[in-house]
C-alpha positions in Angstrom: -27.8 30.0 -19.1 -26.0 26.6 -18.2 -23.0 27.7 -20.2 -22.9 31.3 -18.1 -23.4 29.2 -14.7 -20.4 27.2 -15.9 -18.3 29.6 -16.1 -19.0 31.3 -13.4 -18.4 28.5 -11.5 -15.3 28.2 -12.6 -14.2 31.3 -12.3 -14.8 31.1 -8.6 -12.6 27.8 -8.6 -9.6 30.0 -10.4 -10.0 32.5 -8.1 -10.0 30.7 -5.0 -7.2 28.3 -6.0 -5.3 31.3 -6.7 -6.4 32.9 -3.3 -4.7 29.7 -1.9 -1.1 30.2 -3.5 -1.2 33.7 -2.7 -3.0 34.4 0.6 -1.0 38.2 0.9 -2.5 39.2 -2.5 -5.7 39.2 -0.9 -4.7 41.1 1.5 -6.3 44.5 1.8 -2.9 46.5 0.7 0.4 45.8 1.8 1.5 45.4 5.5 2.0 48.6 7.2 4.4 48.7 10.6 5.4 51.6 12.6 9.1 52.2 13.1 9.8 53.9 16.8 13.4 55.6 16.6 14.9 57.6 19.5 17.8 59.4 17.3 17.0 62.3 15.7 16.4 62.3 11.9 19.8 63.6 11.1 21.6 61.1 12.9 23.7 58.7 11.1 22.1 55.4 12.7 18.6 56.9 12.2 19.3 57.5 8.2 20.7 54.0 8.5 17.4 53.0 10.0 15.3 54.3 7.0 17.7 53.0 4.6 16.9 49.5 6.2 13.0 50.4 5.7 13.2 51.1 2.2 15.2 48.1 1.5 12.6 45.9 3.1 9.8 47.4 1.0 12.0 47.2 -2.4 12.3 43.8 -1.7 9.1 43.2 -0.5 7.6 44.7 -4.0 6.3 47.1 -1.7 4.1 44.2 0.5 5.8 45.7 4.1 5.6 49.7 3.7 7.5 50.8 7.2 7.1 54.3 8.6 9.7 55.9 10.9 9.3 58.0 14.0 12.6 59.4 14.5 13.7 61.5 18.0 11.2 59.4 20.2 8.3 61.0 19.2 6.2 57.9 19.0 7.6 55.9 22.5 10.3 58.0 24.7 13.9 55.7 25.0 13.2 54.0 28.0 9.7 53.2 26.8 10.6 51.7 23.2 10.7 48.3 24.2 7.6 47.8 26.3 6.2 49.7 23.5 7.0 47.5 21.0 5.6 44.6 23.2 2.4 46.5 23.8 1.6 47.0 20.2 2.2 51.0 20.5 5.3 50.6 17.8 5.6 47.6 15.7 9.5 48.1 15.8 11.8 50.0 18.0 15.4 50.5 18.1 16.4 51.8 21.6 19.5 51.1 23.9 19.3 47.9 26.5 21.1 50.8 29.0 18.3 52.8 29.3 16.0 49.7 31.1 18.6 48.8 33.8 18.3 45.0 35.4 15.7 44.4 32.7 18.1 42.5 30.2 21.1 41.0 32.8 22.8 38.7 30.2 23.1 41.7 27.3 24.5 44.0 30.0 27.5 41.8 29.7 28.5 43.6 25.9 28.1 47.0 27.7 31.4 46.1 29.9 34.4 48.2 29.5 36.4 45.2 27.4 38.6 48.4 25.5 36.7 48.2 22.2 38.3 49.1 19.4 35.8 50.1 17.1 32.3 50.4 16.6 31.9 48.0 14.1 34.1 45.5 16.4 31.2 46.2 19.2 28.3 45.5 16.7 29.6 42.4 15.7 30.7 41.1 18.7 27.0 42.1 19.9 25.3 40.0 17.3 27.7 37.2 17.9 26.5 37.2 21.8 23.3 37.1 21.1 22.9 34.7 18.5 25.2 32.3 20.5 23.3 32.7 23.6 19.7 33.8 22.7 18.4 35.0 26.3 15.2 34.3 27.1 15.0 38.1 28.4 14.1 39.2 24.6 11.8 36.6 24.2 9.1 38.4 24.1 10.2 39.9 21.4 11.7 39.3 17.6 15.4 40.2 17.0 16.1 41.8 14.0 19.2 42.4 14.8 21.8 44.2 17.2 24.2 47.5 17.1 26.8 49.4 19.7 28.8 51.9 19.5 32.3 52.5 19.3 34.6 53.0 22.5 33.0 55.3 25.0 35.0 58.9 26.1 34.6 61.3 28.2 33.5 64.8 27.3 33.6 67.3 29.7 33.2 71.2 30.3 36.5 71.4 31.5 39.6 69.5 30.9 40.2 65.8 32.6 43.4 64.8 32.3 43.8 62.6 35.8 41.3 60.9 38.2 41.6 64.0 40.1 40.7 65.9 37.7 37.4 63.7 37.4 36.3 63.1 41.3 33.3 64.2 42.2 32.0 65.6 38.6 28.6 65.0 37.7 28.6 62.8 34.4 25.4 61.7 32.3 25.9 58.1 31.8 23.3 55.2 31.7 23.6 51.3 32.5 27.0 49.9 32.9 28.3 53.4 32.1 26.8 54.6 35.2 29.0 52.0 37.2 32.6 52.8 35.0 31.7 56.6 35.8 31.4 55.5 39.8 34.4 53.6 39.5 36.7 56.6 38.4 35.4 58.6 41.1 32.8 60.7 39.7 29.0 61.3 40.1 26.6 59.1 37.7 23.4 60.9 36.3 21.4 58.8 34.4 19.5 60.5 31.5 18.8 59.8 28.0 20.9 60.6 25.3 18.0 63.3 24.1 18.1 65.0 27.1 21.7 65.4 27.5 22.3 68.7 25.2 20.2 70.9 28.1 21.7 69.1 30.8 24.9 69.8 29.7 23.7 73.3 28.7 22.4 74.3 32.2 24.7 72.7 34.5 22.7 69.8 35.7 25.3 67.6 34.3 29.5 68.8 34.2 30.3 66.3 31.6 28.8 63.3 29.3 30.5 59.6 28.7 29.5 58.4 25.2 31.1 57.4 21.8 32.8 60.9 20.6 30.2 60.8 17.5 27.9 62.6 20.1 29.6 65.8 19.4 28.3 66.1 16.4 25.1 63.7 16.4 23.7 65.3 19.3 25.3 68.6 19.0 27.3 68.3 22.0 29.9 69.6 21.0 28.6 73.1 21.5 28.0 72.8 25.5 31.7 70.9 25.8 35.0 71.9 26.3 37.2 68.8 26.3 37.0 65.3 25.1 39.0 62.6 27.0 40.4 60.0 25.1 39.8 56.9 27.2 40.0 53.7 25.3 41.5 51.7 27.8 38.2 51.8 29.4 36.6 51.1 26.2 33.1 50.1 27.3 30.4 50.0 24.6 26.4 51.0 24.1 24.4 48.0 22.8 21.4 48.8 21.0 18.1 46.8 19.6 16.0 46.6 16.3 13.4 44.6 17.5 9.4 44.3 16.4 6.5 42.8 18.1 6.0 39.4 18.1 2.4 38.9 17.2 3.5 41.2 13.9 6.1 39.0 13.0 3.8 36.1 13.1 1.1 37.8 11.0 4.3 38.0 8.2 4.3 35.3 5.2 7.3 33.5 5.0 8.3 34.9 1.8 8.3 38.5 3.7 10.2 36.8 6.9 12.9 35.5 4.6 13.3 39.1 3.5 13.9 40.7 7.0 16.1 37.8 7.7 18.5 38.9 4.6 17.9 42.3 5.0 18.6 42.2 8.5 22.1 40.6 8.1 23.6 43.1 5.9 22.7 45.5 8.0 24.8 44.5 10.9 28.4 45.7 8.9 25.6 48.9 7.8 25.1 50.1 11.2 28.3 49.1 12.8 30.8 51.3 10.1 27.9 54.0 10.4 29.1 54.3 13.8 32.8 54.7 12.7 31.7 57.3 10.2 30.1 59.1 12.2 33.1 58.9 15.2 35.2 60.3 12.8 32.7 63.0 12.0 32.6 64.0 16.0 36.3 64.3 16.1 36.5 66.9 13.7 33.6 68.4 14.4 34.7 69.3 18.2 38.1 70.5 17.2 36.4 73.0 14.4 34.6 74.6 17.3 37.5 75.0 19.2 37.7 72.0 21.7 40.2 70.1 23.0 41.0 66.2 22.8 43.0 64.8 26.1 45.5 61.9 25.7 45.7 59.8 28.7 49.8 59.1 30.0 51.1 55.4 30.1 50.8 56.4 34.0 47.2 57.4 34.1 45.4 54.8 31.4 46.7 51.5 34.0 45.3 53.5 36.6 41.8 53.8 35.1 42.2 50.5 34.1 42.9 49.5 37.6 40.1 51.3 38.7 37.5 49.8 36.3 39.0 46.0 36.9 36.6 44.9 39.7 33.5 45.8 37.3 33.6 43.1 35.2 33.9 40.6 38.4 31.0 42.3 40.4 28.9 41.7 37.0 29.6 37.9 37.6 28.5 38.1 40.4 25.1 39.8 40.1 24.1 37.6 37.1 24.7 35.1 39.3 22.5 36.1 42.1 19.6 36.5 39.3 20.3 33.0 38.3 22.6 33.1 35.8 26.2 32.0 34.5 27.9 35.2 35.1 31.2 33.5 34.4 30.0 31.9 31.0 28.5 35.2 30.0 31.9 36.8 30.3 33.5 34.0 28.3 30.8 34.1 25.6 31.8 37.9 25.4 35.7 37.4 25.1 35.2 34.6 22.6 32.7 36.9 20.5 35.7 39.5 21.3 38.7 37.5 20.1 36.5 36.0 16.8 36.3 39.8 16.2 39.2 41.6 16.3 38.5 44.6 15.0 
C-alpha cells in the first residue's frame, strides 16, 4: 500500500511539473477565434485571408484553429472594428474608410499620393504604421495592414474630362469621398457590398475604386467605362486586427507565430491586389467595356484639382490635436523608401 501511495504521489508531481512547462496542453482543445471578413469568399484578399488562417494553425500544430466569415456575414463593414473590440469577432479585416474621423492619422495613407501599385500602397501602409503606432488602434492588436492599388473611376457612361464628371453621383467612402468632391462630382458613401445594386438601379452613376472591382465585385456588369486616373492615385487602407483581451489569452509560443506569419503576409496581400487589378482589366474589356486614358491636358488638371486635399488634411489633424504636417512627411518618407 505504501509503495502504490508512492507512486501515486509521484505521479501527481510529473504531472503537475509537466502542467507547468506546458500550460496550453492543458488546455481544453486548441484555441478557437472567429475571423470577420467583409469580401466575399471568391475574392482574392478573402482567399488570401484563409490562406493566412491555415498557415497559423499549421504552425500552431493546430493549437489556434481560425474560422472565417466571409461577405460580412458575422459584423457588417462599418461595424467590423467595434466588433472586434466588443468580443463579437475575434479578428476582422475591414477598411479604416468606412468609420470616417474615427482613425485621423491612418486617413493620411488614403491621400491621392499617385500610387503606383498595390503592393507599393500595402507597404507603404505597414511602414506608416509601425513608424508611428497611433494611439487610435490601441484598443486593438495589429496584425498587420493592406491597401489597394491606385483608385479609378468606373462609370456608366464615358468620362473623359471634368465635364464629363460634374455633378455625377459616385460611390466613394473616406478620403475618396473628398477626391470625388474635388473633381466636381456628387460623393455617395456606401460600402463596397452594396455597390453592385446601387450601381444596378441608378442610385449611384458611377463607383471610384481599384479596377479589380470589376471583376471582384462583379461590377463590371453594371459599368460602361473605366477611367484611367492614376494621377490621382489615392489608395484604400485596410486592417487585420483581433481583440485585445484574445491576444493576451495567447502563449508566447502562439504570439511569436502570428508575428511571423503576419510579416509574410504583407508582400501576400499586397501582390494579391496586383493580381487581382490585372484580373479586372481584362475582365471589363471581355464584356465589352471601355478603358479612358486621360490627355497630358486633362491629368494636370485633375491634379490641380485634387492639390488642396492633401493641405486641408493638415489641417484637420491639426485641429484634432495632431501633427498634420509630420503625418504627411511620415507618408512621403514611407512613399519614397517604397518605390514601387
Amino acid at each position: 500500500m505504501r509503495n502504490i501511495r508512492l507512486l501515486s504521489f509521484a505521479a501527481a508531481v510529473l504531472c503537475a511539473f509537466a502542467l507547468a512547462l506546458h500550460p496550453a496542453s492543458a488546455a481544453a482543445g486548441p484555441v478557437e477565434l472567429t475571423y470577420s471578413i467583409f469580401f466575399p469568399a471568391t475574392h482574392g484578399q478573402c482567399q488570401a485571408a484563409m490562406d493566412w488562417a491555415r498557415e497559423i494553425e499549421k504552425r500552431t500544430d493546430g493549437q489556434v484553429k481560425i474560422t472565417v466569415f466571409p461577405g460580412g456575414t458575422l459584423t457588417s463593414p462599418p461595424q467590423a472594428y467595434d466588433g472586434v473590440v466588443k468580443g463579437i469577432s475575434d479578428i476582422a479585416m475591414s477598411c479604416f474608410a468606412y468609420t470616417r474621423g474615427r482613425f485621423p492619422a491612418m486617413e493620411a495613407v488614403d491621400l491621392p499620393m499617385g500610387y503606383a501599385s498595390g503592393l507599393q500602397a500595402t507597404r507603404v501602409a505597414n511602414d506608416f504604421y509601425q513608424k508611428l503606432k497611433p494611439a487610435e488602434l490601441g484598443d486593438v492588436q495589429v496584425m498587420y495592414l493592406h491597401a489597394h492599388g491606385p483608385g479609378l473611376l468606373h462609370t456608366r457612361k464615358p468620362v473623359r474630362t471634368l465635364e464629363d464628371l460634374k455633378g455625377m453621383k459616385i460611390r466613394s467612402t473616406g478620403l475618396s469621398a473628398k477626391i470625388v468632391e474635388a473633381l466636381g462630382a456628387v460623393p455617395v458613401a456606401k460600402p463596397q457590398n452594396e455597390t453592385y445594386e446601387n450601381l444596378q438601379k441608378g442610385v449611384v452613376e458611377g463607383t471610384f475604386g481599384p479596377i479589380e472591382v470589376l471583376k471582384g465585385w462583379r461590377q463590371a456588369e453594371v459599368i460602361k467605362s473605366t477611367t484611367e486616373c492614376e494621377v490621382v492615385g489615392y489608395t484604400t487602407t485596410m486592417f487585420v486586427v483581433m481583440n485585445r483581451s484574445k491576444w493576451e489569452s495567447l502563449t508566447a509560443a502562439q504570439k511569436a507565430v502570428f508575428e511571423a506569419v503576419n510579416a509574410e503576409f504583407v508582400d501576400v496581400h499586397g501582390r494579391k491586389w496586383d493580381e487581382v487589378d490585372e484580373a479586372g482589366r481584362q475582365y471589363t474589356l471581355s464584356l465589352g467595356n471601355t478603358i479612358v486614358s486621360l490627355s497630358k491636358d486633362e491629368q494636370a488638371r485633375w491634379k490641380a484639382a485634387v492639390r488642396p486635399i492633401i493641405d486641408a488634411y493638415i489641417q484637420e489633424a491639426d485641429a484634432k490635436g495632431l501633427d498634420g504636417k509630420q503625418l504627411v512627411e511620415t507618408l512621403k518618407a514611407a512613399i519614397a523608401a517604397n518605390p514601387q
